[in-house]
Structures are given as structure tokens and as C-alpha cells.
C-alpha positions as a Python dict, from the first residue, in 0.01 Angstrom:
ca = {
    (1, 'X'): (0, 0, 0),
    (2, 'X'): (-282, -241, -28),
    (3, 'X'): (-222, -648, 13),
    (4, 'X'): (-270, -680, -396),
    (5, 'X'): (89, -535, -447),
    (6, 'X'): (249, -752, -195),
    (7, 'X'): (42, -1129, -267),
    (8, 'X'): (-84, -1229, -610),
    (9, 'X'): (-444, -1293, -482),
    (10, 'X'): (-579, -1531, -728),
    (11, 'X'): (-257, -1762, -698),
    (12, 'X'): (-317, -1752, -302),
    (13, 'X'): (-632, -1823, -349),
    (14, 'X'): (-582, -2149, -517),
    (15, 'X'): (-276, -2235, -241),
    (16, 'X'): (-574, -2159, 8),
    (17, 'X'): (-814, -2416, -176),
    (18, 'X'): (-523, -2681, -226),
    (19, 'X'): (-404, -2649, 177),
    (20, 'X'): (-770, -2628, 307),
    (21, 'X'): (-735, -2643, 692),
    (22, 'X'): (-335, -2658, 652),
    (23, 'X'): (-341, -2311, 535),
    (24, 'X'): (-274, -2147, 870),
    (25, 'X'): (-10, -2342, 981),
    (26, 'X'): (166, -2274, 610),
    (27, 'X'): (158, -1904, 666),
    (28, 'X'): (290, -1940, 1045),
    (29, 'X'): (563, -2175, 889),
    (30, 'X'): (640, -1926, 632),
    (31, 'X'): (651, -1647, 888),
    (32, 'X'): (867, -1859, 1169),
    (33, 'X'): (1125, -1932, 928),
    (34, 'X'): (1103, -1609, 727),
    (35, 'X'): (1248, -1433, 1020),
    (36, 'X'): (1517, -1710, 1081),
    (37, 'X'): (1585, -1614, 742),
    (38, 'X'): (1648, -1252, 782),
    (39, 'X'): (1887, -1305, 1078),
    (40, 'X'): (2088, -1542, 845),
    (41, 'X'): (2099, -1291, 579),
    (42, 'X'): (2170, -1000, 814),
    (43, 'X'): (2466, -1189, 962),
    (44, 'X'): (2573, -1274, 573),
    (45, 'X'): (2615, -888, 531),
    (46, 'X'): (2786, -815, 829),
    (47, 'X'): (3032, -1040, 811),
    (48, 'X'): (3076, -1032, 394),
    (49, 'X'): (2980, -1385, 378),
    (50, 'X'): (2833, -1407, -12),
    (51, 'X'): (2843, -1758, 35),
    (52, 'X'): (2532, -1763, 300),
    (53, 'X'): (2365, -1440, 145),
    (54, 'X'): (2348, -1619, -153),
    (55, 'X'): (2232, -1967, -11),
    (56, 'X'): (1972, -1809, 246),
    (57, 'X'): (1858, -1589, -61),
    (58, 'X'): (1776, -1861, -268),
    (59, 'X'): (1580, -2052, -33),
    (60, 'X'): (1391, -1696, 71),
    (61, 'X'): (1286, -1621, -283),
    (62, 'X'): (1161, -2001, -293),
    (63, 'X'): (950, -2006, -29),
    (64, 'X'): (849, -1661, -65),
    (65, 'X'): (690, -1758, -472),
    (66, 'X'): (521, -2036, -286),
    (67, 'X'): (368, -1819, -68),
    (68, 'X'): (284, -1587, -370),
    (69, 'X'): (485, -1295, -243),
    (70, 'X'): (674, -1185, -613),
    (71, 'X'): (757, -861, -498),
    (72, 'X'): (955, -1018, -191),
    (73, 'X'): (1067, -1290, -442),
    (74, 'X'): (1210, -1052, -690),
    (75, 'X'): (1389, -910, -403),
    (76, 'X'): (1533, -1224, -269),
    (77, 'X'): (1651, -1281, -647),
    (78, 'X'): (1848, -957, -644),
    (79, 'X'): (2053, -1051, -286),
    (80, 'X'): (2091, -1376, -436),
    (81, 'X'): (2278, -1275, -788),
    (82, 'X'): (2457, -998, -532),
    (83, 'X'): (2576, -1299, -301),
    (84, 'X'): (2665, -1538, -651),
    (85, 'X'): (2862, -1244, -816),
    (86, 'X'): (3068, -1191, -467),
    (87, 'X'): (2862, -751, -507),
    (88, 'X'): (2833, -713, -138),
    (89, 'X'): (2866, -329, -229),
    (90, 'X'): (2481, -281, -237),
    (91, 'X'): (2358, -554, -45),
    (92, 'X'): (2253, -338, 276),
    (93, 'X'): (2066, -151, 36),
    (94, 'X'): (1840, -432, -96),
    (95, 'X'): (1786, -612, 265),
    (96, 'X'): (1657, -342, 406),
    (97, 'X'): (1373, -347, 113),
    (98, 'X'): (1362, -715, 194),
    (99, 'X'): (1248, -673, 557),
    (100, 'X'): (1037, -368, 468),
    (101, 'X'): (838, -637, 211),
    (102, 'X'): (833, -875, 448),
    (103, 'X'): (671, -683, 708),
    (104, 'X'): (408, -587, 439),
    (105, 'X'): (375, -977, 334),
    (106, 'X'): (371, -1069, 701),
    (107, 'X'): (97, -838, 768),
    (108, 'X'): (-139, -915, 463),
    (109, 'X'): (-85, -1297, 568),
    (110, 'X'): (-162, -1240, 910),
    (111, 'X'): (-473, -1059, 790),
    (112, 'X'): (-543, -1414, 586),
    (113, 'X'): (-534, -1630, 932),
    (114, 'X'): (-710, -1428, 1152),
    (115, 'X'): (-375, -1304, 1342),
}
């Protein structure tokens, strides 16, 4: 799948222009605490905590529009309504499209910083 379908270019472009040399260390930022993020929300499903899937979620599918990721931030929406409506029925279902996004959005940044 190419890097369009996973960043919205022309909005990345402008974050690009805005952060100028801060750029990198937004993505590496994004990435660090991305994967902090994905612990906390794997630990939320194994131990049927809606409460934190629905908290760690939220601030995912935050940082994940500012880093003009929508497909990963539609995601992140989804476990978060799962998590606020106490559905932990599906929930395994949608992380594991989380972390299959976010290795694509990881990857395509990467790409952007020379990593």
C-alpha cells in the first residue's frame, strides 16, 4: 500500500513547513510514544480495563491527526467508543489493525526523516 493511504500528504506537508528543522524530532516523538501507547492499550485488553483503552485511545487518535495519519486516527476512534461503551467484545479485533497501521505510518514517516 503506498504512503498516500496511510499520511494525508499535503497536510504533512504544511506540518513539515510549520516544524522546519523540528520535524524529525516530531516524528521520533510520535513514534517513541506511539509504541508506549500500544503497550498501554494492549495491557487495557488483556486485563478488560475500558477505562485505559478508552483514555490511551483518545490520546492515540490525537496525536495520530496531528501527525496526519486518519486512517490510524479513525482506528483509534473506534477502540476509543469500544473502551467508552464498556464493548471489549471486539476490541482485539481492531488493535491488531491499529498496530498493523502503525507499522505502515511508522514506516512512511521513517521514510520522511531519513530513518
Amino acid at each position: 500500500m503506498s504512503d498516500e493511504k496511510h499520511l494525508n500528504q499535503a497536510a504533512l506537508s504544511d506540518l513539515k513547513d510549520i516544524m522546519e528543522d523540528d520535524f524529525s524530532l516530531l516524528v521520533t516523538t510520535f513514534i517513541d510514544d506511539s509504541i508506549l501507547r500500544l503497550s498501554d492499550l494492549t495491557n487495557a485488553v488483556n486485563n478488560g480495563d475500558a477505562d485505559l483503552l478508552r483514555e490511551t485511545a483518545h490520546s492515540f487518535k490525537g496525536s495520530s491527526g496531528n501527525i496526519c495519519a486518519p486512517i490510524l486516527e479513525s482506528l483509534c476512534n473506534e477502540l476509543e467508543s469500544m473502551g467508552d461503551g464498556n464493548q471489549l467484545e471486539g476490541v482485539p479485533v481492531y488493535l491488531a489493525k491499529v498496530q498493523q497501521e502503525f507499522t505502515c505510518v511508522k514506516s512512511a514517516l521513517e521514510s520522511l526523516i531519513g530513518k
